[in-house]
C-alpha positions as CSV (number, residue, x, y, z in Angstrom):
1,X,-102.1,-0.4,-33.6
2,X,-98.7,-0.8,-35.5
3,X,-99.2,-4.1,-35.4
4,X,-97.3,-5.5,-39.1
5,X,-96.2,-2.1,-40.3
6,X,-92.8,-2.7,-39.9
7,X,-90.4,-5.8,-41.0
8,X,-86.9,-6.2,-40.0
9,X,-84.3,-5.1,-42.4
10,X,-80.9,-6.7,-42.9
11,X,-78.6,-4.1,-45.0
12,X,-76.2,-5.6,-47.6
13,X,-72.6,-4.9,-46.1
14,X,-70.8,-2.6,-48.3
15,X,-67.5,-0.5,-48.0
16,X,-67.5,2.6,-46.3
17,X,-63.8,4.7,-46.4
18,X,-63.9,5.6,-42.9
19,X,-61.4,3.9,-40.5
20,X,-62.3,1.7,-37.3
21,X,-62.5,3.4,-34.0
22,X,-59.4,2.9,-31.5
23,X,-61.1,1.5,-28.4
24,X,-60.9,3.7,-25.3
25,X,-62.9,3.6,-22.2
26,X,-65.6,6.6,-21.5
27,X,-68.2,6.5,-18.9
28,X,-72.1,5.2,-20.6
29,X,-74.9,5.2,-18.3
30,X,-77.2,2.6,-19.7
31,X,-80.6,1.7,-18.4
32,X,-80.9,-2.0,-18.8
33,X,-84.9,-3.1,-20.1
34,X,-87.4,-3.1,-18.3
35,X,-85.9,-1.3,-15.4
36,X,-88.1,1.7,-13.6
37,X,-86.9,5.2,-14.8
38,X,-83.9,6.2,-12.9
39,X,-83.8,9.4,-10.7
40,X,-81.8,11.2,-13.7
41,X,-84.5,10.6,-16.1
42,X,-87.0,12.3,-13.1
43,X,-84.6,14.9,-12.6
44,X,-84.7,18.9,-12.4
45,X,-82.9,21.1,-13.2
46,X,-81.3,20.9,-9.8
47,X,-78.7,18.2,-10.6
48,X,-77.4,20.6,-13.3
49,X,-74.6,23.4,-13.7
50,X,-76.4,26.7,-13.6
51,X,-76.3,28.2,-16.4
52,X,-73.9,31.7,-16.4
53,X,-73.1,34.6,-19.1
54,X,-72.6,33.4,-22.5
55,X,-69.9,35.8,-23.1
56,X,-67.4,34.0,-25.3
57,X,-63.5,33.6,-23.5
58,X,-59.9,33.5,-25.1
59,X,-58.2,30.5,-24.3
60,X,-55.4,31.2,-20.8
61,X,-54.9,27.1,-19.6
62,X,-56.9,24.5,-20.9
63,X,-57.7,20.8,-19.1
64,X,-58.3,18.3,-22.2
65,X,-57.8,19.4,-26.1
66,X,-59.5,16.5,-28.6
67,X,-59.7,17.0,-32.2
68,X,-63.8,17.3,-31.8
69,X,-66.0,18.6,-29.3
70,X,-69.3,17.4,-29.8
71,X,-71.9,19.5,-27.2
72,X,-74.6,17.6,-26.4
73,X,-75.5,13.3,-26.1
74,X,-79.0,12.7,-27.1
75,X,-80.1,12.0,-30.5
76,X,-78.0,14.0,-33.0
77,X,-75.2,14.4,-30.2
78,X,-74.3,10.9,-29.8
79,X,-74.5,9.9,-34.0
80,X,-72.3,13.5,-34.7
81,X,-69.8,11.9,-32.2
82,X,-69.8,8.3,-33.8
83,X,-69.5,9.5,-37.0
84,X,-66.6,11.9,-36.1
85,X,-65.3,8.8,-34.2
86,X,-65.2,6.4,-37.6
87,X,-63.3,9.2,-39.4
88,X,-60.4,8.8,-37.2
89,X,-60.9,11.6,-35.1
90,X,-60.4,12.1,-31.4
91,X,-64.1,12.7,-29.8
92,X,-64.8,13.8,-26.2
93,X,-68.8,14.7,-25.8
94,X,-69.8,16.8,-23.0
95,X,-73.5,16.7,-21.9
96,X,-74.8,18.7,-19.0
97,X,-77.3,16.2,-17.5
98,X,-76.4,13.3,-15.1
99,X,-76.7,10.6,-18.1
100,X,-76.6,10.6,-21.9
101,X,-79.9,10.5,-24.3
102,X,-81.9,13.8,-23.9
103,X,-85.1,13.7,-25.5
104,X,-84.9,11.0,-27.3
105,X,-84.7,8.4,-24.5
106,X,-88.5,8.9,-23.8
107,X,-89.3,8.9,-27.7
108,X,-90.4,6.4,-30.2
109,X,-87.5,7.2,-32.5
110,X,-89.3,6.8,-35.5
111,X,-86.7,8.3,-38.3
112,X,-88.0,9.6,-41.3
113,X,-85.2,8.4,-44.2
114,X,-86.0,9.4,-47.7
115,X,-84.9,7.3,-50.4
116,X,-83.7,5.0,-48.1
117,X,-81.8,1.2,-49.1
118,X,-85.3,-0.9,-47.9
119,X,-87.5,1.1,-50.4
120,X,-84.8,1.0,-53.0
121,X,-85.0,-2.8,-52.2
122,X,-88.7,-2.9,-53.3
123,X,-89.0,-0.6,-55.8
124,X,-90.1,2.6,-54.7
125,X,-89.0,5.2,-56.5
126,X,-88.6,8.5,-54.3
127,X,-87.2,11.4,-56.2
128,X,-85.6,14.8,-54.9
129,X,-87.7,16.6,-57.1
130,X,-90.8,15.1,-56.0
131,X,-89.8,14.7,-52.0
132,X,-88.5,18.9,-52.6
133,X,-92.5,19.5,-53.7
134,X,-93.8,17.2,-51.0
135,X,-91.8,18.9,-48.4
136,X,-92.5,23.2,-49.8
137,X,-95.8,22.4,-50.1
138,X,-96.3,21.5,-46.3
139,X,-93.3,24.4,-45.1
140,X,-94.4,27.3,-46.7
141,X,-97.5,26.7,-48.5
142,X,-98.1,30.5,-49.6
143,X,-95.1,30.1,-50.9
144,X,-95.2,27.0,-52.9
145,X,-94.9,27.0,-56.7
146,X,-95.1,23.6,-58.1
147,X,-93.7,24.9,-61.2
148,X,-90.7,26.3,-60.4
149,X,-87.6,24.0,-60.0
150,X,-87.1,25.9,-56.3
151,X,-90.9,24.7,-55.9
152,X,-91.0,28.5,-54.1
153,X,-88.0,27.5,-51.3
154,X,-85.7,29.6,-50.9
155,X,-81.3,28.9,-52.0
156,X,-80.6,27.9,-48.5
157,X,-84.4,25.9,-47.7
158,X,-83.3,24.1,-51.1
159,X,-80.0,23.2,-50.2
160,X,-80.8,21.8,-46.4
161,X,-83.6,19.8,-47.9
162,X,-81.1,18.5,-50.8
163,X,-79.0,17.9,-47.9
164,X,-81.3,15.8,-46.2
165,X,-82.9,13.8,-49.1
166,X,-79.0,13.0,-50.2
167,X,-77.7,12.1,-46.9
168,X,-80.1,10.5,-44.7
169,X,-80.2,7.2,-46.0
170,X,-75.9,6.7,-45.7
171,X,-75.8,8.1,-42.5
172,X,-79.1,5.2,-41.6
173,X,-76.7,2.6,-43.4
174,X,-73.7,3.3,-41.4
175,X,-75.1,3.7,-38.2
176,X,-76.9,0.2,-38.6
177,X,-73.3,-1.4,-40.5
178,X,-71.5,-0.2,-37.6
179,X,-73.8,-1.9,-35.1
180,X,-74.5,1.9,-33.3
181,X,-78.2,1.6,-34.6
182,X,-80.0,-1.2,-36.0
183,X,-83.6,-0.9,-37.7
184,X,-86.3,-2.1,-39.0
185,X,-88.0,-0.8,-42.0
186,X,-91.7,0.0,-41.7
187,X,-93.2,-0.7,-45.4
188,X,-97.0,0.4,-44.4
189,X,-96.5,3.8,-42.2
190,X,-97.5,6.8,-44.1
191,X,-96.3,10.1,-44.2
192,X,-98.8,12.7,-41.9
193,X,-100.2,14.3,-45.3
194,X,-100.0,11.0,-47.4
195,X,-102.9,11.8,-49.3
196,X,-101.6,15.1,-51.1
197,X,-100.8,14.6,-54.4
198,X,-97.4,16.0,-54.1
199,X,-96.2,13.0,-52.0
200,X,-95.3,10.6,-54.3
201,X,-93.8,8.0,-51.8
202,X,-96.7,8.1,-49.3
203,X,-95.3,4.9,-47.4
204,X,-91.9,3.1,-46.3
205,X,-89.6,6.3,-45.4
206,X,-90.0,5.3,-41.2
207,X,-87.5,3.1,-39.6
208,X,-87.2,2.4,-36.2
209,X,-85.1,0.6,-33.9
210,X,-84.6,-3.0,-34.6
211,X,-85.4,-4.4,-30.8
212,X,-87.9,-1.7,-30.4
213,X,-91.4,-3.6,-29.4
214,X,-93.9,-3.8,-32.0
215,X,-95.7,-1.2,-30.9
216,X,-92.3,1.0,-31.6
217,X,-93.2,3.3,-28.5
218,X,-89.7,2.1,-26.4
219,X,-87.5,3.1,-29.8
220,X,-85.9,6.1,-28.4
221,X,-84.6,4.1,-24.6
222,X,-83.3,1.1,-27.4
223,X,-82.2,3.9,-29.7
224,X,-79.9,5.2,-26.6
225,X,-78.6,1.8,-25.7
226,X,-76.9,1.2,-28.9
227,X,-75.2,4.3,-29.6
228,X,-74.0,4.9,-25.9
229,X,-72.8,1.0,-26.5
230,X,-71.1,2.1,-29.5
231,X,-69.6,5.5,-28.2
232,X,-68.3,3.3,-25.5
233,X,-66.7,0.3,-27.9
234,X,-65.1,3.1,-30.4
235,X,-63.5,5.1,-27.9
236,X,-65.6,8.5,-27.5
237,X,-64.8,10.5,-24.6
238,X,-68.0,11.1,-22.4
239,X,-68.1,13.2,-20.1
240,X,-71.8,13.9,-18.5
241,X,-72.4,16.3,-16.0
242,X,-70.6,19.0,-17.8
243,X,-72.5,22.2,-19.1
244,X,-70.8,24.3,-21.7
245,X,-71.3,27.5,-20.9
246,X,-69.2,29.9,-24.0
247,X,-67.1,29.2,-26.7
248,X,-63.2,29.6,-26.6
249,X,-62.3,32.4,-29.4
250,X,-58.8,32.4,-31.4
251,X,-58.9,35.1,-33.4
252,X,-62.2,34.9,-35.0
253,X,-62.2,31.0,-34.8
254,X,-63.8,29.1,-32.6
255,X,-61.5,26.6,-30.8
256,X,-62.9,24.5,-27.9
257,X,-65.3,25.7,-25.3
258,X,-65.7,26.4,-21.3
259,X,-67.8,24.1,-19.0
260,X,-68.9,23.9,-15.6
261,X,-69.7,20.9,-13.2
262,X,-72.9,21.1,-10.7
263,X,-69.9,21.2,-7.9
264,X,-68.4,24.4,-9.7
265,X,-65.2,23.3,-11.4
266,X,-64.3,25.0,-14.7
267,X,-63.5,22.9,-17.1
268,X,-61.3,23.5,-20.4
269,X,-61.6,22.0,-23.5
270,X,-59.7,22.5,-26.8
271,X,-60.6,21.5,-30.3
272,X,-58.1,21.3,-32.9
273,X,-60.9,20.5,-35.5
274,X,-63.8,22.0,-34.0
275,X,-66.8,22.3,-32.1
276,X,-70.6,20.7,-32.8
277,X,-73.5,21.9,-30.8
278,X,-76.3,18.9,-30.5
279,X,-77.8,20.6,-27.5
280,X,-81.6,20.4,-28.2
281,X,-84.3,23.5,-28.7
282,X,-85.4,26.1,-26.0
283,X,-88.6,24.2,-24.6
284,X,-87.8,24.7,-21.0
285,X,-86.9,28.2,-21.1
286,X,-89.8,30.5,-21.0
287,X,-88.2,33.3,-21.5
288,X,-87.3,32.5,-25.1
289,X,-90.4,30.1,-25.4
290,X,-92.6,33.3,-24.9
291,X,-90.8,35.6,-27.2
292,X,-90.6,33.5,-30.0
293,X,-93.1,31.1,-30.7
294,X,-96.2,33.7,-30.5
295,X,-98.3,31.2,-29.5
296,X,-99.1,30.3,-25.8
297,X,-97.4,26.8,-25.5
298,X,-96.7,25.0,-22.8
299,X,-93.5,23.4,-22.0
300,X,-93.4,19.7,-23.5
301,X,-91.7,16.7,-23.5
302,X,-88.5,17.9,-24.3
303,X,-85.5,16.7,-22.5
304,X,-85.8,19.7,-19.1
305,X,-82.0,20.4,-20.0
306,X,-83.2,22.0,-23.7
307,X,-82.9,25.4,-22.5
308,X,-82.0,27.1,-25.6
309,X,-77.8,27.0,-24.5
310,X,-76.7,27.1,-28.6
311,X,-78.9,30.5,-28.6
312,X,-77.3,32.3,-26.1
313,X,-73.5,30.2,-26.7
314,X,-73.6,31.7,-30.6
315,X,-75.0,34.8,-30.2
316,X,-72.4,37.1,-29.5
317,X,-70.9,35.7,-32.7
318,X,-73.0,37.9,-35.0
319,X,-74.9,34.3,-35.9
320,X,-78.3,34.6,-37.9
321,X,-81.5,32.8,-36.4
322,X,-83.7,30.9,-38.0
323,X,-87.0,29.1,-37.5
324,X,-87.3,30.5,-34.0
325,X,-91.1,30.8,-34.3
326,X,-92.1,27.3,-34.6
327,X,-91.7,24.2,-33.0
328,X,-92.7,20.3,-33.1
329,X,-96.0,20.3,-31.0
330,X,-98.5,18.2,-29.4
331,X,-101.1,18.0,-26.9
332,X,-100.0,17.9,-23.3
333,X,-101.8,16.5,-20.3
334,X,-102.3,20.5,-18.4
335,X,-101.2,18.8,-14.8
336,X,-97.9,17.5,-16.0
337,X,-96.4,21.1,-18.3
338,X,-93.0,21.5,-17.4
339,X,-92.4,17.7,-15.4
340,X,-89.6,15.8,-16.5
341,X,-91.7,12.7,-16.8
342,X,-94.1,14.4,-19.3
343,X,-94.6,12.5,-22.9
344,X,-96.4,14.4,-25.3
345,X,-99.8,12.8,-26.8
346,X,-98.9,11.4,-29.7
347,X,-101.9,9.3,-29.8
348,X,-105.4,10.4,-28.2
349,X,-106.6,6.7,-27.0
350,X,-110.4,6.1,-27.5
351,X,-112.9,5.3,-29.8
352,X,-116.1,6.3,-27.8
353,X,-114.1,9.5,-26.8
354,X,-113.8,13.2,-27.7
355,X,-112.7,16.2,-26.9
356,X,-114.7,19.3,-25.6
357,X,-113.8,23.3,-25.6
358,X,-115.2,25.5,-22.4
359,X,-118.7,25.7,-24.5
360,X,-118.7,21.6,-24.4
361,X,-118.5,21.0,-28.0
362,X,-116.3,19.7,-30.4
363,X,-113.8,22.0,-32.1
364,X,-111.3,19.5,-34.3
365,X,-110.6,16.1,-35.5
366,X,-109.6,14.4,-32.5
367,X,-107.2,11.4,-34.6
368,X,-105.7,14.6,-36.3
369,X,-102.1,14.2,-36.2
370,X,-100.3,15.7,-33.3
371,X,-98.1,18.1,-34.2
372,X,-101.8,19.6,-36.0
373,X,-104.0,19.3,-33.1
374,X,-101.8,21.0,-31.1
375,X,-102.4,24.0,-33.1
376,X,-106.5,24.3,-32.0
377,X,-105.3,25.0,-28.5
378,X,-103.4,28.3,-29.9
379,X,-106.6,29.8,-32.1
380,X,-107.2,33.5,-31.1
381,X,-111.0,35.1,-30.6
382,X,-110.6,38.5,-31.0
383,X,-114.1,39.6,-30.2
384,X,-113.5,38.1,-26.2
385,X,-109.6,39.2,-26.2
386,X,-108.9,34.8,-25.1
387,X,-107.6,32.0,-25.9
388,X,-110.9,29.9,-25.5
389,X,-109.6,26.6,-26.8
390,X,-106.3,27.2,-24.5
391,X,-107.5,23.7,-22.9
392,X,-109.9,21.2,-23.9
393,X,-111.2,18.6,-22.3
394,X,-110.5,15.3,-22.8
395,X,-114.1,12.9,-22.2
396,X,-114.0,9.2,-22.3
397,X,-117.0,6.3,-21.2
398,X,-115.8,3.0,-19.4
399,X,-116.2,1.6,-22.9
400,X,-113.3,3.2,-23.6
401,X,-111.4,3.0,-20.3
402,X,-112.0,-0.7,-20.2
403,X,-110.6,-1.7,-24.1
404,X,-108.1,1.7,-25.2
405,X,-106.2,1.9,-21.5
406,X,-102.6,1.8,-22.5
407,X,-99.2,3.3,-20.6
408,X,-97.5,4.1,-24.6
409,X,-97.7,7.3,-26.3
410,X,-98.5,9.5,-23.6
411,X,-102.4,8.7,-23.5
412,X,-104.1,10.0,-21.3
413,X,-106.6,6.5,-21.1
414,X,-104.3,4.6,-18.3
415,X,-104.3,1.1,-17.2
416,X,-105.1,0.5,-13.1
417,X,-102.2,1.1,-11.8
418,X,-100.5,3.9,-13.8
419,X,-100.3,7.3,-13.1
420,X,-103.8,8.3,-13.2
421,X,-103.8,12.0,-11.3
422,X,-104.6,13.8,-14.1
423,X,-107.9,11.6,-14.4
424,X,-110.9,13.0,-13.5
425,X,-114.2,10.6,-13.1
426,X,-118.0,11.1,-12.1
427,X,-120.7,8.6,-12.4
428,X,-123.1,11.3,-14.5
429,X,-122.0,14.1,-17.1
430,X,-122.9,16.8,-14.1
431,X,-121.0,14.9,-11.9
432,X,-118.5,15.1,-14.2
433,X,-119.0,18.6,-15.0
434,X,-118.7,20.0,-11.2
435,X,-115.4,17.7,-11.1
436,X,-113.7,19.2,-14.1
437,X,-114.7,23.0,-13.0
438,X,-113.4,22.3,-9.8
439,X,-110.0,21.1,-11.2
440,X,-109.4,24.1,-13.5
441,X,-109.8,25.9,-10.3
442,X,-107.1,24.4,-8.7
443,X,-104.7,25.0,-11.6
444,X,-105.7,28.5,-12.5
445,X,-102.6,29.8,-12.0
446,X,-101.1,27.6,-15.0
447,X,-104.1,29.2,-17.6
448,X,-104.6,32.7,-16.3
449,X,-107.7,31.8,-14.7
450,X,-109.0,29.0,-17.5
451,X,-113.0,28.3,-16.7
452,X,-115.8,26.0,-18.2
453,X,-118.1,28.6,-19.8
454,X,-121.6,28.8,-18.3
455,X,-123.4,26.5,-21.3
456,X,-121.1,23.6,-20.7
457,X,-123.3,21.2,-18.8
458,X,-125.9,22.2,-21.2
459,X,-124.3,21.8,-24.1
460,X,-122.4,18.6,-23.4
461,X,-125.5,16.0,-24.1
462,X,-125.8,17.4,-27.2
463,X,-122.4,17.6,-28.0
464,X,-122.4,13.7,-27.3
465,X,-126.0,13.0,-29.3
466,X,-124.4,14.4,-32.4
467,X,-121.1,12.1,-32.4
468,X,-123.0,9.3,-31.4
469,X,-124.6,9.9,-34.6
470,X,-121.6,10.1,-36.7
471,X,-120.1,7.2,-35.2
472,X,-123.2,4.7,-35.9
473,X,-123.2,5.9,-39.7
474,X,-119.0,6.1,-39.6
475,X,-119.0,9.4,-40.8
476,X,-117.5,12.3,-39.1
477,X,-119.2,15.1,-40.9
478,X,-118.1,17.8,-38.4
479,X,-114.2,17.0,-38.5
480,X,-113.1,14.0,-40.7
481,X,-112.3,11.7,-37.8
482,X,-110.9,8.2,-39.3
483,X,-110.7,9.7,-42.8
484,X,-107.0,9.4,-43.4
485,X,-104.8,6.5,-43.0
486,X,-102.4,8.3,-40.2
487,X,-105.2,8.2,-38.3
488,X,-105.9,4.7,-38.2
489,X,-102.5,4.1,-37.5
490,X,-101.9,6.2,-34.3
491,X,-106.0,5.2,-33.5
492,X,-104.4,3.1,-30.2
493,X,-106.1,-0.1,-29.1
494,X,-110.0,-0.3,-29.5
495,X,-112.6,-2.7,-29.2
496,X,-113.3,-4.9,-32.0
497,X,-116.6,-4.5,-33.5
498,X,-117.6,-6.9,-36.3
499,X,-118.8,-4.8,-39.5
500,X,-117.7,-1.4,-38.3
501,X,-116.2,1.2,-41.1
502,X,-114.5,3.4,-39.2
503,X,-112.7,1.9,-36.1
504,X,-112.1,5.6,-34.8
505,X,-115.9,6.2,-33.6
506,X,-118.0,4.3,-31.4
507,X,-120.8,6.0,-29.4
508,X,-120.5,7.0,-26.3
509,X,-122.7,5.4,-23.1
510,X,-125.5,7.1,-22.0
511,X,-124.7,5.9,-18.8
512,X,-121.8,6.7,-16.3
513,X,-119.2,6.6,-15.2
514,X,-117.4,9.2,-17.2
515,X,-113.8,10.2,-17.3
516,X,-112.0,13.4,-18.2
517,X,-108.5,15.0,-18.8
518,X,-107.1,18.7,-19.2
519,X,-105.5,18.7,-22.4
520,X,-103.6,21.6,-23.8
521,X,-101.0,22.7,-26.6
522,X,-96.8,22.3,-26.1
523,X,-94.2,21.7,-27.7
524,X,-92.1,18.5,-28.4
525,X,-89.5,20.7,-28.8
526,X,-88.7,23.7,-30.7
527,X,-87.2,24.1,-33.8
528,X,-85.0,27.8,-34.0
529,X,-81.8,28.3,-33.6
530,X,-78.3,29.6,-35.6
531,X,-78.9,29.4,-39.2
532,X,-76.1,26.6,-40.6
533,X,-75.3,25.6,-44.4
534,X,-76.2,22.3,-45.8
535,X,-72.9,20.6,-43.2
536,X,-73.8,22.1,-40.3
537,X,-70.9,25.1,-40.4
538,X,-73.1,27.9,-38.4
539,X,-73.5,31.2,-40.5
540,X,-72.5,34.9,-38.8
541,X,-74.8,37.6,-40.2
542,X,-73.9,37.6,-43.8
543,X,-73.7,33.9,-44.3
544,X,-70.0,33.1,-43.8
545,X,-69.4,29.8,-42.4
546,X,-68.0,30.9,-38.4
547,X,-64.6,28.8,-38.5
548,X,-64.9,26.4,-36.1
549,X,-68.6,26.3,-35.3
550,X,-71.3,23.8,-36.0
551,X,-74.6,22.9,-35.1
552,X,-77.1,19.9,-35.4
553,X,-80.5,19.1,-34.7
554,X,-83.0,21.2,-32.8
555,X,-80.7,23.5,-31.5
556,X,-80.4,25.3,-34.9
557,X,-82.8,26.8,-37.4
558,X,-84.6,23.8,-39.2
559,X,-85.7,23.9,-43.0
560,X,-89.1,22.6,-42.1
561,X,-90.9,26.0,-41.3
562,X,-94.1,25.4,-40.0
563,X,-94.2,21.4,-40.8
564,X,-93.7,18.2,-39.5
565,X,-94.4,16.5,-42.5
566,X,-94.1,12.0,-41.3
567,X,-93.3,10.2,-38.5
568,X,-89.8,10.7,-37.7
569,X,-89.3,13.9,-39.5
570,X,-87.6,15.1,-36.5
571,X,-84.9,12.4,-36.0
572,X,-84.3,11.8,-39.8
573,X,-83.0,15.4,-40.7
574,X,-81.0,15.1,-37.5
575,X,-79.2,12.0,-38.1
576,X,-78.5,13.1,-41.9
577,X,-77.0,16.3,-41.0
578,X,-75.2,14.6,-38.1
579,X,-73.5,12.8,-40.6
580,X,-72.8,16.2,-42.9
581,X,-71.5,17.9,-40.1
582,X,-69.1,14.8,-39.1
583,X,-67.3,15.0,-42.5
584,X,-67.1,18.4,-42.8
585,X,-65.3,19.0,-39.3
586,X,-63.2,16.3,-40.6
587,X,-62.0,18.3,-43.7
588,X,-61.4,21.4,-41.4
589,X,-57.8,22.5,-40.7
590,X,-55.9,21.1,-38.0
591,X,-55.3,23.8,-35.1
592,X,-51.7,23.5,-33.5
């Protein structure tokens, strides 16, 4: 798997009119490679400032004043600050958790760049107007008009993908010129939906890392490295363990904010520029989780400190929000909802694998990608009032446990040794069966009393005899399994087999032992938040720019509606607007 996608990339140096950074001290906490996760990356919410009322403040003393605040160090945190950094600009960062990265320290960091210098380099042409009909037809396909020169977005889903497709690539180039984050261009990865006509550049928009492994799975923990490394070198201001609780108000303008410690102090900070919120989505609060999304997702792999802050912080600002009922999914191992140690299941591991409803038989494409398998855990029966997909379960052979163990990607098929409690095993399918009923038992209180349906055991042999089939011909002809090249990318490690088609199938023994896992449907992170313009200025409810306010990332509304249309589609948008927002604090008037 991944093995020769991606090449390493050496961008032409070129000049950029942005200043070197004065070199001050701040406090980086780096984990060095290879090093066990440290107790902050295992943390609750325990080592954290509670969160109190949002209720924005005027300014009586203050503690520190900086020309930009940037809220928030994890992925489009810690580029915003670098980038307000290089344009001369005084930069303290304030991030609630013990240590810098969020999110993205447990992520691939795959970065989805459009148009960017290493396809340039070969020759691959990758229009606007052909990424803006890629892109519509995926975010709001009853919308989508291929005809029209909108292709059915609206002004402002135009402009932010206009944004994006313009700025992604420089800010890429001066992240990696700078030395803050080196990559690698990955020629051969396709987009999610490469095979739609509308994507004209169905390969070489991912980068990654450049000392990511070649598997790219550690991308996000390198990622982190370089730009704490660089923050450090230029001379941002870190300071960790400091929650921003509400914004400091001037008359109408936003000018620095209000934080708290874990040990209670207040803290004061003014802007002179202004403030950028990088704080992450609202995975970990339920509240908002359940009232938006309309779908029954489980907490993910977000960053536990993604608590939906920016939501609360802006509101009482009149802000309009945006996108707040969807989010970046993926399956979830049930046990481990709402653990800091969680990684979503990017890629389900297995060939002589599949995954089972409560009825013991297949219900989707199990290679599908993740973001679009979560969505079969959410599918509504109305004639039974359930959820009856709400979790699957996960069966594997010792085929399977023996050649697709891996500890990457959150698969759920460990090596001995690795944190196998969600695993459940039995030497026959009833075995099996008894095991898995008494497991869903044990966590009914996590799936409103989730069972296996009477039919399971029955069905399950069946269930098993039909995909055998399938896999000797190499034909899924219930779900399409290995039909699309994303699929045989994130396929994980699998036994060779001389003369097979489709590397995604191989029958499963009909002889124990058997494995299991109880999958279900989260969230990476969510995706809502204060609606901003095409620089990250955060709009009130008419859609004037609030003076003084920005936002970045998942922490505000996201022109990708219900998609997640490649690889990296997450970070990409993030680091391009990063930059956007960057320059356009920059250009703001100096507060005395």
């Amino acid at each position: 798997m991944f093995t020769g996608l991606c090449s390493p990339y050496r961008p032409s140096r070129r000049s950029h009119s942005l200043p070197p950074g004065r070199h001050r001290h701040c406090l980086i906490v780096r984990q060095p490679r290879g090093a066990e996760p440290s107790h902050s990356e295992r943390m609750t919410t325990d080592l954290v400032a509670p969160r109190e009322s949002a209720r924005p403040t005027s300014l009586t003393s203050a503690n520190l004043e900086t020309d930009v605040i940037v809220v928030g160090g994890g992925g489009g945190g810690l580029p915003t600050a670098l980038f307000s950094k290089w344009l001369g600009n005084d930069v303290i960062l304030l991030e609630k958790a013990p240590e810098l990265g969020g999110t993205v320290r447990k992520a691939a960091f795959w970065y989805w760049v459009p148009n960017n210098e290493p396809m340039r380099a070969l020759g691959i042409e990758d229009r606007f107007e052909d990424f803006l009909r890629y892109v519509a037809r995926l975010s709001q396909p009853t919308r989508y008009d291929p005809e029209s020169p909108t292709a059915g977005l609206t002004e402002w889903e135009v402009g932010m993908v206009r944004a994006f497709h313009e700025s992604a690539s420089p800010a890429a180039e001066l992240l990696a010129e700078r030395g803050a984050l080196t990559y690698r261009h990955c020629p051969d990865v396709p987009d999610y939906w490469s095979e739609l006509p509308e994507d004209k550049a169905p390969k070489g928009r991912v980068l990654v890392p450049a000392d990511a492994r070649e598997s790219m799975s550690d991308g996000g923990a390198r990622a982190v490295e370089q730009l704490s490394a660089a923050a450090e070198r230029d001379g941002v201001h870190v300071y960790t363990g400091h929650r921003v609780q509400r914004l400091i108000l001037d008359a109408g303008r936003v000018t620095g904010v209000e934080a708290t410690t874990v040990s209670g102090d207040t803290v004061r900070v003014l802007a002179r520029k202004g403030v950028v919120f990088a704080t992450g989505g609202f995975t970990h609060d339920d509240q908002l989780r359940r009232d938006h999304l309309g779908v029954p997702a489980y907490p993910g792999c977000a960053a536990v400190t993604n608590e939906g802050d920016f939501v609360r912080i802006a509101s009482p600002l009149g802000t309009q929000l945006g996108t707040m009922n969807h989010a970046w999914m993926c399956p979830v191992p049930l046990e481990k909802t709402g653990r800091s140690d969680l990684v979503g299941m990017f890629s389900v591991a297995g060939d002589s694998m599949i995954l089972v409803n409560r009825h013991g038989e297949r219900v989707a494409n199990e290679k599908q990608p993740y973001n679009e398998a979560a969505r079969t855990f959410f599918r509504w029966d109305p004639a039974t009032g359930s959820y009856p997909n709400l979790v699957l379960v996960q069966l594997w052979d010792q085929r399977s446990q023996d050649h697709s163990a891996s500890d990457e990607y959150g698969r759920l098929i460990v090596p001995p040794g690795n944190d196998d409690e969600h695993v459940i095993k039995g030497q026959t399918l009833a075995e099996l069966t008894a095991k898995i009923r008494e497991r869903l038992s044990a966590l009914a209180s996590k799936t409103g009393g989730f069972k296996l349906a009477d039919d399971f055991e029955e069905n399950l042999p069946g269930t098993i005899d039909r995909f055998n089939g399938f896999a000797a011909n190499g034909k899924d002809e219930d779900f399409a399994r290995g039909d699309t090249a994303i699929q045989l990318v994130f396929n994980g490690p699998v036994k060779e087999e001389p003369g097979r088609t489709n590397p995604t199938m191989w029958p499963i023994s009909d002889t124990g032992p058997y494995y299991a896992a109880l999958v279900t449907g989260g969230t990476l992170d969510t995706k809502g938040g204060p609606r901003t313009d095409p620089d990250g200025r955060v709009l009130d409810d008419l859609g004037a720019p609030i003076p003084g306010l920005y936002g970045v990332g998942n922490c505000v509304a996201s022109a990708s509606g219900r998609a997640y249309w490649a690889g990296g589609a997450t970070l990409g948008p993030i680091i391009a607007f990063a930059y956007r927002a960057a320059r356009a604090v920059d250009r703001a008037d100096v507060q005395a």
